[in-house]
VEXFI-217168 format. One line per 2 residues: number of its first residue (from 1); their letters; for each residue x, y, z of C-alpha. Coordinates in steps of 0.2 Angstrom, whole numbers. Layout:
BEGIN
NUM> A> X Y Z ~ ... .
! end
This chain:
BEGIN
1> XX> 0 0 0 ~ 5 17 -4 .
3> XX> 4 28 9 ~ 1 47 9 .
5> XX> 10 49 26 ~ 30 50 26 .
7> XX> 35 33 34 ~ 29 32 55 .
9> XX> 50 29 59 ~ 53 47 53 .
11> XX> 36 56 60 ~ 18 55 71 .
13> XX> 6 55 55 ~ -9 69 54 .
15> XX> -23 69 46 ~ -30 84 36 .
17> XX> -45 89 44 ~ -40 85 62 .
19> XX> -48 98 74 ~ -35 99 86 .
21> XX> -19 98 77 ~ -12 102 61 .
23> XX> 8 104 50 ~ 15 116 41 .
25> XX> 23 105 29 ~ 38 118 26 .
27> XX> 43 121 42 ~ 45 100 46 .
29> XX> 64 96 47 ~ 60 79 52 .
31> XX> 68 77 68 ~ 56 67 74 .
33> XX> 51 73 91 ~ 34 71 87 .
35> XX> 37 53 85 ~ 44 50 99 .
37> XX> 32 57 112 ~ 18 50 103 .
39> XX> 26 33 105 ~ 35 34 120 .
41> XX> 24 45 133 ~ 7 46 123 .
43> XX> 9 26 120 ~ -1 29 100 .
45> XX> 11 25 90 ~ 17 11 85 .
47> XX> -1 5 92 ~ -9 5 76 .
49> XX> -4 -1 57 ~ -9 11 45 .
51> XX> -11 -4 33 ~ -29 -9 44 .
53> XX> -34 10 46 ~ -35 12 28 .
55> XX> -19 24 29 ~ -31 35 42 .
57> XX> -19 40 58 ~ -26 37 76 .
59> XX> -24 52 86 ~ -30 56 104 .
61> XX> -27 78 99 ~ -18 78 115 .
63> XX> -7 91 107 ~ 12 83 116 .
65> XX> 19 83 97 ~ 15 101 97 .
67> XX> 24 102 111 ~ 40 95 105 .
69> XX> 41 103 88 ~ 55 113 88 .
71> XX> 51 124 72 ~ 33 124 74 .
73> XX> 26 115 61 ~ 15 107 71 .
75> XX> 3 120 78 ~ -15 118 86 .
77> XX> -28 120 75 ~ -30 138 75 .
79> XX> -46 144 79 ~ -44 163 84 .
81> XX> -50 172 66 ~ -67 163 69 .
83> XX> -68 171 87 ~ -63 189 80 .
85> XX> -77 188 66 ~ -90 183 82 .
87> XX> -83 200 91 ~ -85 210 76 .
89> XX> -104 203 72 ~ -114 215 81 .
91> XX> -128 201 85 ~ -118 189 91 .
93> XX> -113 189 110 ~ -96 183 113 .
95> XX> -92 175 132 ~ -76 168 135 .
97> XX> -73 155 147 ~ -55 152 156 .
99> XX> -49 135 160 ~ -37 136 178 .
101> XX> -20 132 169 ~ -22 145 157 .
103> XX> -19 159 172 ~ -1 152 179 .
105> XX> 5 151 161 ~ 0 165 149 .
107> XX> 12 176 158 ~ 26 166 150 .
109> XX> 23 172 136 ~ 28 189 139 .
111> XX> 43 188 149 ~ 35 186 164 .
113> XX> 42 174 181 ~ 39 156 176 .
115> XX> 22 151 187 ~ 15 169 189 .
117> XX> -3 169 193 ~ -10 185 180 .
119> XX> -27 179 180 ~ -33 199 182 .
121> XX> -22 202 169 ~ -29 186 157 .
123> XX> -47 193 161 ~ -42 211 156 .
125> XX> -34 205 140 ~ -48 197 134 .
127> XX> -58 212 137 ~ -46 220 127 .
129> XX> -49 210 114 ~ -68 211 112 .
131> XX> -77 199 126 ~ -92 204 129 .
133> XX> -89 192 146 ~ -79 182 153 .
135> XX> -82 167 164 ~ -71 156 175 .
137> XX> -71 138 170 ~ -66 135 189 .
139> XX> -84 138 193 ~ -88 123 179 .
141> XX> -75 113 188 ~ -83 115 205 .
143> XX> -98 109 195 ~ -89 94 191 .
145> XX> -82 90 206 ~ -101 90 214 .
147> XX> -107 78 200 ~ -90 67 199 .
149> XX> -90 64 219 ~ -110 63 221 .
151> XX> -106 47 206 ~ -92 40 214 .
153> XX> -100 39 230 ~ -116 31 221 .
155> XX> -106 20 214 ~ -96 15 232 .
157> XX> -114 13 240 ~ -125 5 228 .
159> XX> -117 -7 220 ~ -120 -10 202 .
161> XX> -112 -20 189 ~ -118 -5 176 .
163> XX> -107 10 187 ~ -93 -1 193 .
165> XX> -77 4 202 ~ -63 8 201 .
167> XX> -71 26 192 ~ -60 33 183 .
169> XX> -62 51 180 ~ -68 58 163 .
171> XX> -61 78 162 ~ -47 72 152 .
173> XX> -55 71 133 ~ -38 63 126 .
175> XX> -37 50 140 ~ -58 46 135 .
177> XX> -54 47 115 ~ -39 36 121 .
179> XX> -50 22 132 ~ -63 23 117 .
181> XX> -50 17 106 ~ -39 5 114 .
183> XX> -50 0 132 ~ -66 0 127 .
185> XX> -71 -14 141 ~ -67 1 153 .
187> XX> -80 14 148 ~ -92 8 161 .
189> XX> -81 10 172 ~ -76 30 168 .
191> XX> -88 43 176 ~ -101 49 165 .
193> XX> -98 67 171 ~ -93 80 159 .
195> XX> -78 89 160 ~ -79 106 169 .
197> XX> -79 114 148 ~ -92 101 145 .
199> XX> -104 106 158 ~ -98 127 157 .
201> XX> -105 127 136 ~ -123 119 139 .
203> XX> -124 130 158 ~ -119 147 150 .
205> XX> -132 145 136 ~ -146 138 146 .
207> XX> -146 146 165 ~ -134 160 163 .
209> XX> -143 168 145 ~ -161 167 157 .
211> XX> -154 177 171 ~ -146 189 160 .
213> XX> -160 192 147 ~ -150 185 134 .
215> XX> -154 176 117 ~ -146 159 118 .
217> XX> -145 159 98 ~ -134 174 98 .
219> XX> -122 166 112 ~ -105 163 105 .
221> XX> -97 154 119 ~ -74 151 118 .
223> XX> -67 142 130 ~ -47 148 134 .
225> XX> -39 133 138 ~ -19 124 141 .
227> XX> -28 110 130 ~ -30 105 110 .
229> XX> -40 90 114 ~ -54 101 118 .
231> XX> -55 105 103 ~ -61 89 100 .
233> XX> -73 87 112 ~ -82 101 111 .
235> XX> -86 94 93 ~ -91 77 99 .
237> XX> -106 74 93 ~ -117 74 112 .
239> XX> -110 89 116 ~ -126 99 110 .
241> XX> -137 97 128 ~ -141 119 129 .
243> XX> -148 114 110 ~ -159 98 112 .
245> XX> -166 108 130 ~ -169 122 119 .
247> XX> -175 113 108 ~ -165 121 93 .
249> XX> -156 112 81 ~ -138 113 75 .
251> XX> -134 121 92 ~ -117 117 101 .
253> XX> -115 119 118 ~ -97 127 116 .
255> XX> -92 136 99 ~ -74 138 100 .
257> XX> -59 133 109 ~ -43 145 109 .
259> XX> -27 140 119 ~ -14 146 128 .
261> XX> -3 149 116 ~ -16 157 102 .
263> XX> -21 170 114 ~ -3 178 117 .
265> XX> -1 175 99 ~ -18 186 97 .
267> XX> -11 199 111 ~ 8 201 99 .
269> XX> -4 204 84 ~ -14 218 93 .
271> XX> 2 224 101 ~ -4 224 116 .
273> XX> 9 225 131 ~ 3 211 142 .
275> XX> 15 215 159 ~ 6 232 161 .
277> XX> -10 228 158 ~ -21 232 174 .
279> XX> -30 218 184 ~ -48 215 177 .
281> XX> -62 206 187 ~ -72 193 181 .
283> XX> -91 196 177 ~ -101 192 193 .
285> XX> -111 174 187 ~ -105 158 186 .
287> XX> -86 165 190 ~ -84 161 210 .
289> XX> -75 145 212 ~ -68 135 227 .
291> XX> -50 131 231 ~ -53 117 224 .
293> XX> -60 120 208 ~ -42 131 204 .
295> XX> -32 116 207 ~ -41 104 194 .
297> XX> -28 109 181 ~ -15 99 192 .
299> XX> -12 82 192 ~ -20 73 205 .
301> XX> -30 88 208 ~ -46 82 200 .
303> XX> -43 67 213 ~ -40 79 229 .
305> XX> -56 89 224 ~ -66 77 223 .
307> XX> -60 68 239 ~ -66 82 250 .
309> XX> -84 84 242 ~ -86 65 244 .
311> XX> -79 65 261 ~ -92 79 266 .
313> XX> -106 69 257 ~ -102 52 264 .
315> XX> -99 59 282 ~ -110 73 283 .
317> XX> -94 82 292 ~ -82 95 283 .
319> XX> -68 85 275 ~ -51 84 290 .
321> XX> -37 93 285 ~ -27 81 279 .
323> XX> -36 82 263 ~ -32 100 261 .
325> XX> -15 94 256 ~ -15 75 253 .
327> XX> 1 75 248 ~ 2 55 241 .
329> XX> -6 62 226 ~ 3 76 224 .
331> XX> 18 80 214 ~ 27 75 195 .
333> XX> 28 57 197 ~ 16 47 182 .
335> XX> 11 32 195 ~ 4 39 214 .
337> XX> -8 29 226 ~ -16 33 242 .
339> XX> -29 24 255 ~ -41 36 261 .
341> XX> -52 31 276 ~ -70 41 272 .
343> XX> -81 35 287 ~ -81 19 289 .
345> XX> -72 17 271 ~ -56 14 265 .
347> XX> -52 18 248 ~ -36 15 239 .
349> XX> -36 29 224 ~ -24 31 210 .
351> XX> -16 47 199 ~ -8 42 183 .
353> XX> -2 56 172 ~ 4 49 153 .
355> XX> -7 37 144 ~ 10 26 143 .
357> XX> 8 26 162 ~ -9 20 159 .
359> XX> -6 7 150 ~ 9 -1 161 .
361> XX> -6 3 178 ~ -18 -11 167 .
363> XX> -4 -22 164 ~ -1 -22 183 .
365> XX> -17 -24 186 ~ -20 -40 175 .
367> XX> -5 -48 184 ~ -8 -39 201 .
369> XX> -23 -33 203 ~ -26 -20 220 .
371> XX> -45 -17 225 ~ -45 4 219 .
373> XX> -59 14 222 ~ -56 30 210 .
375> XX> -43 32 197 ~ -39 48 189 .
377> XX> -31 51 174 ~ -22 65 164 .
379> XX> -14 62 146 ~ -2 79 148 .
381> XX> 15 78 159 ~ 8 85 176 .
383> XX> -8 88 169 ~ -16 102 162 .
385> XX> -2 111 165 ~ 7 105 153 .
387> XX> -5 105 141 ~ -2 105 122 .
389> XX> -9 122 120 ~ 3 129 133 .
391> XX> 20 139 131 ~ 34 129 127 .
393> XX> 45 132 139 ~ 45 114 146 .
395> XX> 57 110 132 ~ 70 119 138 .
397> XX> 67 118 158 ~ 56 101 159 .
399> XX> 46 97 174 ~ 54 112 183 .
401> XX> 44 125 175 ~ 30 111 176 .
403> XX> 31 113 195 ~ 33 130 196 .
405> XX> 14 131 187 ~ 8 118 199 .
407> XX> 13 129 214 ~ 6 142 207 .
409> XX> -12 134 207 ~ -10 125 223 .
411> XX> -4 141 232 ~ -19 149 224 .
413> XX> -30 136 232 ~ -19 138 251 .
415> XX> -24 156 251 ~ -43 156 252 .
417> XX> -53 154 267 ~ -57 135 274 .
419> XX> -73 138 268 ~ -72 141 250 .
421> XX> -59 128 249 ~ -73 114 242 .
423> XX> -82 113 228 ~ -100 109 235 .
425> XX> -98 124 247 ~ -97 137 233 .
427> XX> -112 148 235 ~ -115 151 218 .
429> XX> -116 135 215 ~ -127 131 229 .
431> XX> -138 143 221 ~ -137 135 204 .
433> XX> -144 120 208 ~ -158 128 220 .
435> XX> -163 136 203 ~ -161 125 189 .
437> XX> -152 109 192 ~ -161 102 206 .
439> XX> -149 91 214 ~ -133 82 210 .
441> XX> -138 67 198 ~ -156 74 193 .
443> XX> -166 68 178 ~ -159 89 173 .
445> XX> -143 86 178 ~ -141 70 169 .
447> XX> -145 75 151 ~ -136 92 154 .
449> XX> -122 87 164 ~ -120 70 161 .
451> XX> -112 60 144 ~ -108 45 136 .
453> XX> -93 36 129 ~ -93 26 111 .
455> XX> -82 11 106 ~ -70 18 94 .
457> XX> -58 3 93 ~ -66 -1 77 .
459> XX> -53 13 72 ~ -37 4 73 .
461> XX> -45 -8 62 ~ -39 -24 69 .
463> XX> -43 -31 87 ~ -40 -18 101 .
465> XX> -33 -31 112 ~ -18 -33 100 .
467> XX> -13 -15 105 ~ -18 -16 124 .
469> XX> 0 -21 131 ~ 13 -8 135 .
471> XX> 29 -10 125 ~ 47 -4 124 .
473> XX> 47 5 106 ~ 61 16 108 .
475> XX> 72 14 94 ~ 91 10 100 .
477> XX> 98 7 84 ~ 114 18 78 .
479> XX> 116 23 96 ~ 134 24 104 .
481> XX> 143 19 85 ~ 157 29 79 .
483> XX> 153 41 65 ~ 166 41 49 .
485> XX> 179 53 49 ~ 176 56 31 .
487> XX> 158 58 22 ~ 153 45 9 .
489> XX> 156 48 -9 ~ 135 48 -9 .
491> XX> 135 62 4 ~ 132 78 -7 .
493> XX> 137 93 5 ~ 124 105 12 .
495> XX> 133 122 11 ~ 131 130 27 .
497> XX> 141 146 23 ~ 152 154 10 .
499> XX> 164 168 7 ~ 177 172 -4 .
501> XX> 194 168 0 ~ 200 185 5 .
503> XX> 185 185 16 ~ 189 168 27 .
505> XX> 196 180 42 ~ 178 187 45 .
507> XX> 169 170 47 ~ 164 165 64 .
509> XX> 156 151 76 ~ 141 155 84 .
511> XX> 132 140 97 ~ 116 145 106 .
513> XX> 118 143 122 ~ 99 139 125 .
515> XX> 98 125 117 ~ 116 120 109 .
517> XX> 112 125 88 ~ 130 130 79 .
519> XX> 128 141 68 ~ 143 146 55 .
521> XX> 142 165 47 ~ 150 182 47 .
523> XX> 137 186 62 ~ 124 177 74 .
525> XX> 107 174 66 ~ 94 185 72 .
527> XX> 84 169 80 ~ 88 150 82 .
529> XX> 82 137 69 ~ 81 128 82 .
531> XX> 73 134 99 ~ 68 153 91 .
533> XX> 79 161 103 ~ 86 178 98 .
535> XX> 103 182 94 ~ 106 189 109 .
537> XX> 108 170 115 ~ 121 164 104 .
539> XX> 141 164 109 ~ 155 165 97 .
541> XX> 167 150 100 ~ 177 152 83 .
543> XX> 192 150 94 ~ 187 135 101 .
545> XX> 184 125 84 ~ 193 121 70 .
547> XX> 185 120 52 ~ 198 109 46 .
549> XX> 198 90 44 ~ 216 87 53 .
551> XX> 213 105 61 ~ 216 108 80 .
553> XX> 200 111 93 ~ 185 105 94 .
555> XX> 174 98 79 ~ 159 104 68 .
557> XX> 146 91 65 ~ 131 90 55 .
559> XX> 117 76 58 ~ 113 71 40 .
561> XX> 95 66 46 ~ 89 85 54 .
563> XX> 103 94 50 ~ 108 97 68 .
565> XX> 122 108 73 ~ 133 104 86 .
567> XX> 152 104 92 ~ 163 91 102 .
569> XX> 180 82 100 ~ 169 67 93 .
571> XX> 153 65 87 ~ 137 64 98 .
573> XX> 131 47 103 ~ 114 54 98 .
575> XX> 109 67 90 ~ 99 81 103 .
577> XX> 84 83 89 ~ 81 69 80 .
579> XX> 88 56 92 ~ 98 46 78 .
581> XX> 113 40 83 ~ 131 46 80 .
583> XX> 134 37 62 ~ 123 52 54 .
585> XX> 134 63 60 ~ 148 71 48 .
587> XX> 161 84 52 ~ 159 101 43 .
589> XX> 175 109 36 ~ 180 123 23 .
591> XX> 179 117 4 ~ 188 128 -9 .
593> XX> 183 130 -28 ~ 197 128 -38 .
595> XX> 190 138 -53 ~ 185 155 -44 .
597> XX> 192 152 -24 ~ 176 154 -16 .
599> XX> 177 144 0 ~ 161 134 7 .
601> XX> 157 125 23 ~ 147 108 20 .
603> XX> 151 90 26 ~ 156 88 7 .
605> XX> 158 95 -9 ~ 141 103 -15 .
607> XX> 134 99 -29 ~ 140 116 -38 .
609> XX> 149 132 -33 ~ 139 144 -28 .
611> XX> 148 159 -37 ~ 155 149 -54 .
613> XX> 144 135 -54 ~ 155 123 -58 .
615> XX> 153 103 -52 ~ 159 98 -35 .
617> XX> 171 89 -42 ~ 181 107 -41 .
619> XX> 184 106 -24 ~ 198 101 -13 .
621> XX> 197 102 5 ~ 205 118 14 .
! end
């Protein structure tokens, strides 16, 4: 079969047409990030032949290989222009709703300390930019947590073999695409609860629109989040409860999803200077949230919530402190468990972050199986947090700057009152179901707040329990070997740089010092190739190299699969990008034209010169 995918060794596959994710063909160099964190933490490829899913990828939108492009040619769908033609429609209302990551990460983007909580700032921008109101999703994810525990302790209760345990949670739409597809025996066993975004949509356009004398047709409602995969589910095809309540057809519960990173692109483009930006307040319904509803963007937080609402439920007493910082399920590690005594209960739960680390959890639990009450489950490295939407920064500083986010929400959470500290004791929300929901779990609630899952494993176009073990697929190959001191006579040489020959004195050495790209030229580059930093991040280390085969100092080399530039004595044992091993590596020197003396720097001959164009067969090395 012919495919019209480049081969799945060099690249992650995407379809044209995915909501969440899409590539810019000619900023791909190939390097095959993508590949690897889709294989090897999202645990999707190389878990599907495209010769069963007649040449149609599998993807979970989670966004990671986004994440990991270096050049940015995969981006998130973009969705913004669609919101800007909603502000400029004068019918049209438009109400932005802001997910909890979003506010300990935008102020990356401009410069800001790593973790700083703008979230006054967040709300004034998008008044800036047109809302005509702005929400806050932590007031959905309070919603959540009430529906989520009030289910889990149903479930505990009452047992049934329909709702059994462990529950796992359901905010995560890449973790539920991902059990659709590869576990669909464990969709009974996820909570039928939306995710706060899910339940914010069909609320906003029912309840909200009544109290504020609004036309639910002229609603257009955006969700801001750290996330691509919601831009998935709000496209799912039961996310339409405001619509079939309202009885209007075509209607969708949320319109558009912009992320993290869209909105500071949108802020650069309206040149707005985000720093000095004074602190905005959200508009006065549906944005009060608890403590616990801000640290829902964390991993294990979804867990923690929902602990102290079922506590409170189960007991009828305020939850003990302990769970106001249950540190067992706190923190970066992909695999945490606790034991929780709620009353007379003791419940093991679980936080998995990493749908690789999901799959290694069911392998355990097939060979070793531990009696778990609740399970959550987050597809992005510490959660939302590091969602695929977010600034990526993590490249460059990992789960450090991942922790500094994390703080930033759990110290957000530390500083309110005991009171507003749990998601069933939040007024507002109180009030919203006094008014419209009823109860937790009513016949109302259900259709509007409730969902259901759909076995997708017909997808992957063979039986899903073929694909259900974890496995090892790093590739190893080419690692640790010693590259040739001299190109093949195939190699054809990349020129990098030329000059004349009287001009060889003014060439020079650059490496960024960010993220370790060699650059070769008369004067630094105004931004990486590699990490986008400016030029103000590159060193000059001519004197330190030699662009000579037999030459003193360290070494040029070029990867022949990425075209990676770095420096060393000997070539790398894997290359920094790509991840190929030290065999595609070649040393660049000087090459000089015999005809006109024009000198390049290549791994090779080129094919011609530059200046006289004559064949490499001209060439003799300097």
């Amino acid at each position: 079969m012919t495919s019209k995918h480049l081969s799945t060794d060099i690249r992650v596959p995407i379809e044209p047409g995915n909501p969440s994710i899409e590539r810019l063909e000619e900023k791909c160099i190939k390097c095959g990030n993508c590949r690897d964190v889709c294989r090897d933490y999202i645990s999707v490829l190389g878990y599907y032949d495209l010769e069963h899913t007649d040449d149609t990828a599998v993807c979970i939108h989670c966004g990671q290989c986004a994440n990991v492009c270096p050049t940015g040619a995969i981006r998130e769908t973009p969705e913004t222009e669609s919101v800007r033609a909603a502000i400029r429609d004068p019918g049209k209302i438009v109400i932005f709703s802001t997910s909890p990551s979003v506010r300990v990460s935008l102020g990356e983007e401009f410069g800001m300390p790593d973790g700083s909580f703008v979230e006054g700032k967040m709300v004034a921008l998008l008044r800036r930019l047109g809302a005509d109101y702005v929400l806050d999703t932590n007031f959905a994810a309070d919603m959540t947590i009430v529906e989520e525990a009030s289910e889990l302790v149903e479930r505990i209760t009452h047992k049934d073999p329909a709702h059994p345990l462990p529950q796992f949670t359901s905010c995560c739409p890449a973790w539920v695409k991902f059990a659709e597809t590869y576990y669909p025996e464990l969709l009974p066993h996820i909570s039928t609860a939306k995710s706060p975004i899910g339940m914010q949509g069909p609320t906003i356009k029912t309840y909200f629109a009544k109290k504020m004398g609004i036309d639910p047709q002229s609603i257009v409602n955006v969700a801001l989040t750290p996330c691509t995969a919601k831009k998935f589910e709000i496209r799912r095809e039961e996310m339409n409860a405001a619509g079939r309540y309202l009885g209007i057809e075509g209607m969708r519960d949320m319109d558009y999803v912009i992320t993290t990173r869209e909105l500071a692109a949108w802020a650069r483009e309206e040149q707005i200077d985000f720093p000095s930006l004074e602190e905005g307040r959200y508009d006065p319904l549906m944005s009060e949230a608890s403590g616990a509803g801000v640290i829902f963007g964390n991993t294990g937080g979804v867990m923690e919530a929902a602990l102290r609402t079922a506590y409170s439920y189960v007991t009828g007493e305020p939850a003990p402190e302990k769970l106001y910082d249950l540190t067992p399920v706190r923190g970066m590690d992909g695999f945490r468990e606790a034991s929780v005594k709620i009353g007379d209960l003791d419940l093991r739960v679980a936080v998995i972050y990493g749908t690789a680390n999901v799959r290694k959890f069911l392998d355990r639990q097939r060979t070793d199986p531990k009696d778990y009450a609740f399970v959550e489950v987050m597809t992005c490295p510490g959660g939302c947090i590091g969602g695929g939407g977010q600034p990526k920064g993590t490249q460059e500083k990992g789960n450090a700057l991942l922790g500094e986010r994390i703080d930033g929400l759990y110290a957000r959470d530390a500083s309110m009152a005991k009171s507003r500290r749990s998601s069933h004791e939040n007024k507002e929300i109180l009030e919203l179901y006094q008014s419209f929901y009823g109860k937790p779990l009513s016949e109302l609630a259900e259709k509007m707040l409730h969902t259901t899952y759909s076995d997708r494993s017909s997808l992957l176009g063979q039986d899903a329990g073929k694909f259900q073990h974890y496995q090892d697929l790093r590739q190893k190959e080419n690692v640790g070997t010693v590259a040739p001191e001299k190109p093949s006579a195939e190699l054809e040489g990349r020129i990098l740089a030329h000059v004349s020959s009287g001009r060889l004195p003014e060439i020079r050495v650059y490496q960024c010092t960010v993220c370790g790209e060699v650059v070769i030229g008369t004067e630094p580059p105004a931004s990486c190739p590699i990490c986008h930093q400016g030029s103000e991040a590159f060193v000059d280390i001519t004197e330190q190299v030699t662009l000579q085969r037999g030459g003193t100092g360290m070494k040029v080399w070029e990867c022949d699969v990425c075209h990676y530039l770095t420096v060393g004595e000997q070539a790398p044992e894997e290359c920094h990008v790509c991840h190929q091993g030290s065999s595609h590596f070649h040393q660049v020197i000087g090459w000089r034209c015999t005809v006109c003396g024009e000198i390049v720097f290549a791994v090779a001959p080129p094919a011609e010169c530059p200046i006289c164009h004559q064949s490499g067969d001209m060439f003799v090395e300097l």
